[in-house]
N, C-alpha and C positions, 0 to 999 in steps of 0.2 A: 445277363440278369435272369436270372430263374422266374418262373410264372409261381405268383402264390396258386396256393392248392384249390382255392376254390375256382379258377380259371382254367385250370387242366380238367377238373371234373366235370365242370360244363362242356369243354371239350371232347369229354367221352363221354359222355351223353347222349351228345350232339353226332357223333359219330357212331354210335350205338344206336342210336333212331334211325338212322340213314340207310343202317344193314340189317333193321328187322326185316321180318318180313310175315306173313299170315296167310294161314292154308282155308278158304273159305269151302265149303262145300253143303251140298244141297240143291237141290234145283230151281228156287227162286233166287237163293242169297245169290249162287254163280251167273243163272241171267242177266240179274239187272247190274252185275259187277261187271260184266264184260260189256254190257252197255253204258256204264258210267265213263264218258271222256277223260273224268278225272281222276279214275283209280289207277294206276301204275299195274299192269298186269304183265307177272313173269312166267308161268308155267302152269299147263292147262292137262290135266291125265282127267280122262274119261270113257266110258265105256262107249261102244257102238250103238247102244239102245238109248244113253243120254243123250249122245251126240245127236242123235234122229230127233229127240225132241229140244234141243238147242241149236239147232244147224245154222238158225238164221243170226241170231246172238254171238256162235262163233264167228259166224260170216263179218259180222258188223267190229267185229274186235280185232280183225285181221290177225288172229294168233294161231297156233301153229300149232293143233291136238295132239298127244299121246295117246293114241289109243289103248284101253288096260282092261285084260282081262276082268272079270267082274269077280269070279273066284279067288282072285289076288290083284286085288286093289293096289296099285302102285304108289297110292302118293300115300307123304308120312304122319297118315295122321290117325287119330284113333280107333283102332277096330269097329269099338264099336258106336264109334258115328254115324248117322244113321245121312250118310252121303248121297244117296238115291244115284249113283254111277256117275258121280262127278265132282271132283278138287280144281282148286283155284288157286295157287299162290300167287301173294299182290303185297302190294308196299300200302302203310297204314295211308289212310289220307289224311290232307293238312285244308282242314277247316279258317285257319288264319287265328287272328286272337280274340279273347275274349269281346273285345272291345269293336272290332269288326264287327260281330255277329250283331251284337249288341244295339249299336248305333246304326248300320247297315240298313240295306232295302230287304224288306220278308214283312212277314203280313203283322197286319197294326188292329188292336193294338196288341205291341207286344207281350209275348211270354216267353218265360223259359225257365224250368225244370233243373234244379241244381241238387244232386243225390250225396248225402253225408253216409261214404262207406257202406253204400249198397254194392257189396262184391258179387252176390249172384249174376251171372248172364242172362240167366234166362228171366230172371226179371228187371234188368237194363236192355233187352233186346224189345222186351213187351211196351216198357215206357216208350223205346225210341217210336214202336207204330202208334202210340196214343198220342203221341206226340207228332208227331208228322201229320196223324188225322185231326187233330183239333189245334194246326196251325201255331204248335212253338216256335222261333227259333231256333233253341240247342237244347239238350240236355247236355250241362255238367257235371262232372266229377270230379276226386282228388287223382295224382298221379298215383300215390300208394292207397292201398286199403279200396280199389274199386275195382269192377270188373273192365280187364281191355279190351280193346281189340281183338275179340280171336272169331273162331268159326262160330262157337256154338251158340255166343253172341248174334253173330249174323244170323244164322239160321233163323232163331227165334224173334228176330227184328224182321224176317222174312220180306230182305228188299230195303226195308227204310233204313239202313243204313248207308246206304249210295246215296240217300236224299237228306236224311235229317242229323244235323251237325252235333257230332259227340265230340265233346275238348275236354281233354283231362287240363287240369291247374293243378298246382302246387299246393296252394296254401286256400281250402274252399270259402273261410273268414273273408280273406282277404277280396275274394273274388265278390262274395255279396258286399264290401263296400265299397268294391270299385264299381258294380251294379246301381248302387244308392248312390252314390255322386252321378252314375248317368242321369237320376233322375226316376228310377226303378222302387218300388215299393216292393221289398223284403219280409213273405210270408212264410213263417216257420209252420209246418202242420204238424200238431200234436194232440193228442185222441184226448188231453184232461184241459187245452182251452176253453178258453169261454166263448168268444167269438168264431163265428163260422167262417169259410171264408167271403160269403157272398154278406155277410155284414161289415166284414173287415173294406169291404168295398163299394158299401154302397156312395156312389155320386164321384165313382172314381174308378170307373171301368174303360173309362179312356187312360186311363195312364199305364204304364209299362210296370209289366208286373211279374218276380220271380218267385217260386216255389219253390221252396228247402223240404225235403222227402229225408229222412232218416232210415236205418235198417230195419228191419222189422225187430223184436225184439229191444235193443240198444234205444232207438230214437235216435234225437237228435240230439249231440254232445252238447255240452254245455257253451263253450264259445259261440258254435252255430246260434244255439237258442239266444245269445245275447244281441248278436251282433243282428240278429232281426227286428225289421221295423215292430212287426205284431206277429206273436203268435195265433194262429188258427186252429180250429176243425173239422170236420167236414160234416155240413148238417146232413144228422142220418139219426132214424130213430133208435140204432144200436151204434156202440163204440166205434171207431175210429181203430181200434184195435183188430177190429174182424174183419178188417180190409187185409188183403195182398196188397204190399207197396207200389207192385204197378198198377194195380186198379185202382187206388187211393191216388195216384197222379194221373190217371184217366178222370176221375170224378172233381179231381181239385183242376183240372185243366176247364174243363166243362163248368163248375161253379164259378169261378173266375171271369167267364165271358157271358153266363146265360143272362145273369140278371141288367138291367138298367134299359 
């Protein structure tokens, strides 16, 4: 009997995830990557002047350098990446599921940061250290329309990505009312709300609390905006619009926990 189609596509998916793989480079992203137990690390090219200031990192990862001239950088990744004499290929990591994270041990009370087709890296790289410093659980996004896994990502996450969990999902709707059935109060941040978000929470700053971030430009699409408990602002005596979206999930992180 033949497999319907959506069973083999799942199956290449699933086997297409297995064989990516990502060129990290930089000199933070690469340290704390070859320090993570739980990154899958396959191929290490770097120069003799990195290696001097990584030695101990490489030591601890038990891998096996390429030395590479610095003039003709060996591994295959962007000219002009600004690599500081060191590449990383490694397998993405597997954070577990939403629901894990979710319900899981990590600091209380919970957050976490869910991005509606914020494709930039270099500003999903900036949320994941905002995020990591003011104690989220994950930052989410969709599978399609976000920024993955790559280097330049990491770079700009400079290190918290070996620490703070990035899960793409499928369907980002679906994921905040799988959030709202944990028991998660679903804040949409949008610059013409009426409510802030330290109003949206007052006498409920103990409870578990996610942040829906839109693109800069776009917002948040219309189902996101529905499927939210309330939408927000962020009180500030100029728009919510003259924010960069990771600094508007840096300041929505921090209003979230300051008050009560």
């Amino acid at each position: 009997m033949q497999k319907p189609k959506w069973v083999i596509e799942k199956e290449q998916a699933k086997r297409l995830a297995a064989s990516e793989t990502i060129w990290l480079f930089g000199l933070h992203a690469v340290r704390d990557a070859l320090l993570n137990p739980k990154r899958e690390k396959l191929r290490l090219v770097i120069t003799r002047n990195a290696l001097d200031k990584l030695e101990d990192a490489v030591a601890a990862a038990g891998i096996e350098p390429e030395i590479s001239d610095p003039r003709k950088f060996a591994a295959p990744i962007d000219p002009q990446s600004v690599h500081q004499g060191v590449a990383l290929e490694v397998k993405p990591l597997d954070w577990g599921s939403l629901a894990d994270i979710a319900l899981g041990d990590g600091p209380t009370p919970a957050r976490i940061v869910l991005l509606d087709r914020v494709t930039d890296p270099h500003n999903v790289g900036a949320i994941l250290r905002s995020a990591e410093v003011f104690g989220a659980r994950a930052v989410v996004a969709v599978q399609r329309h976000a920024a993955p896994e790559t280097g330049a990502l990491a770079k700009t996450a400079s290190g918290a990505l070996e620490r703070q969990p990035y899960l793409r999902v499928r369907n980002l709707a679906d994921a905040m009312t799988e959030l709202k059935d944990m028991g998660y109060i679903v804040l949409g941040l949008d610059g013409e709300a009426e409510m802030t978000v330290a109003e949206a929470l007052v006498g409920k700053q103990d409870r578990p609390v996610a942040l829906v971030l839109g693109a800069e430009g776009p917002g948040l699409r219309d189902k996101s905006m529905e499927t939210c408990d309330a939408v927000v602002r962020i009180g500030a005596a100029g728009g919510f619009g003259s924010l960069n979206v990771s600094n508007a999930a840096a300041v929505a992180l921090y209003a979230s926990k300051a008050q009560g």
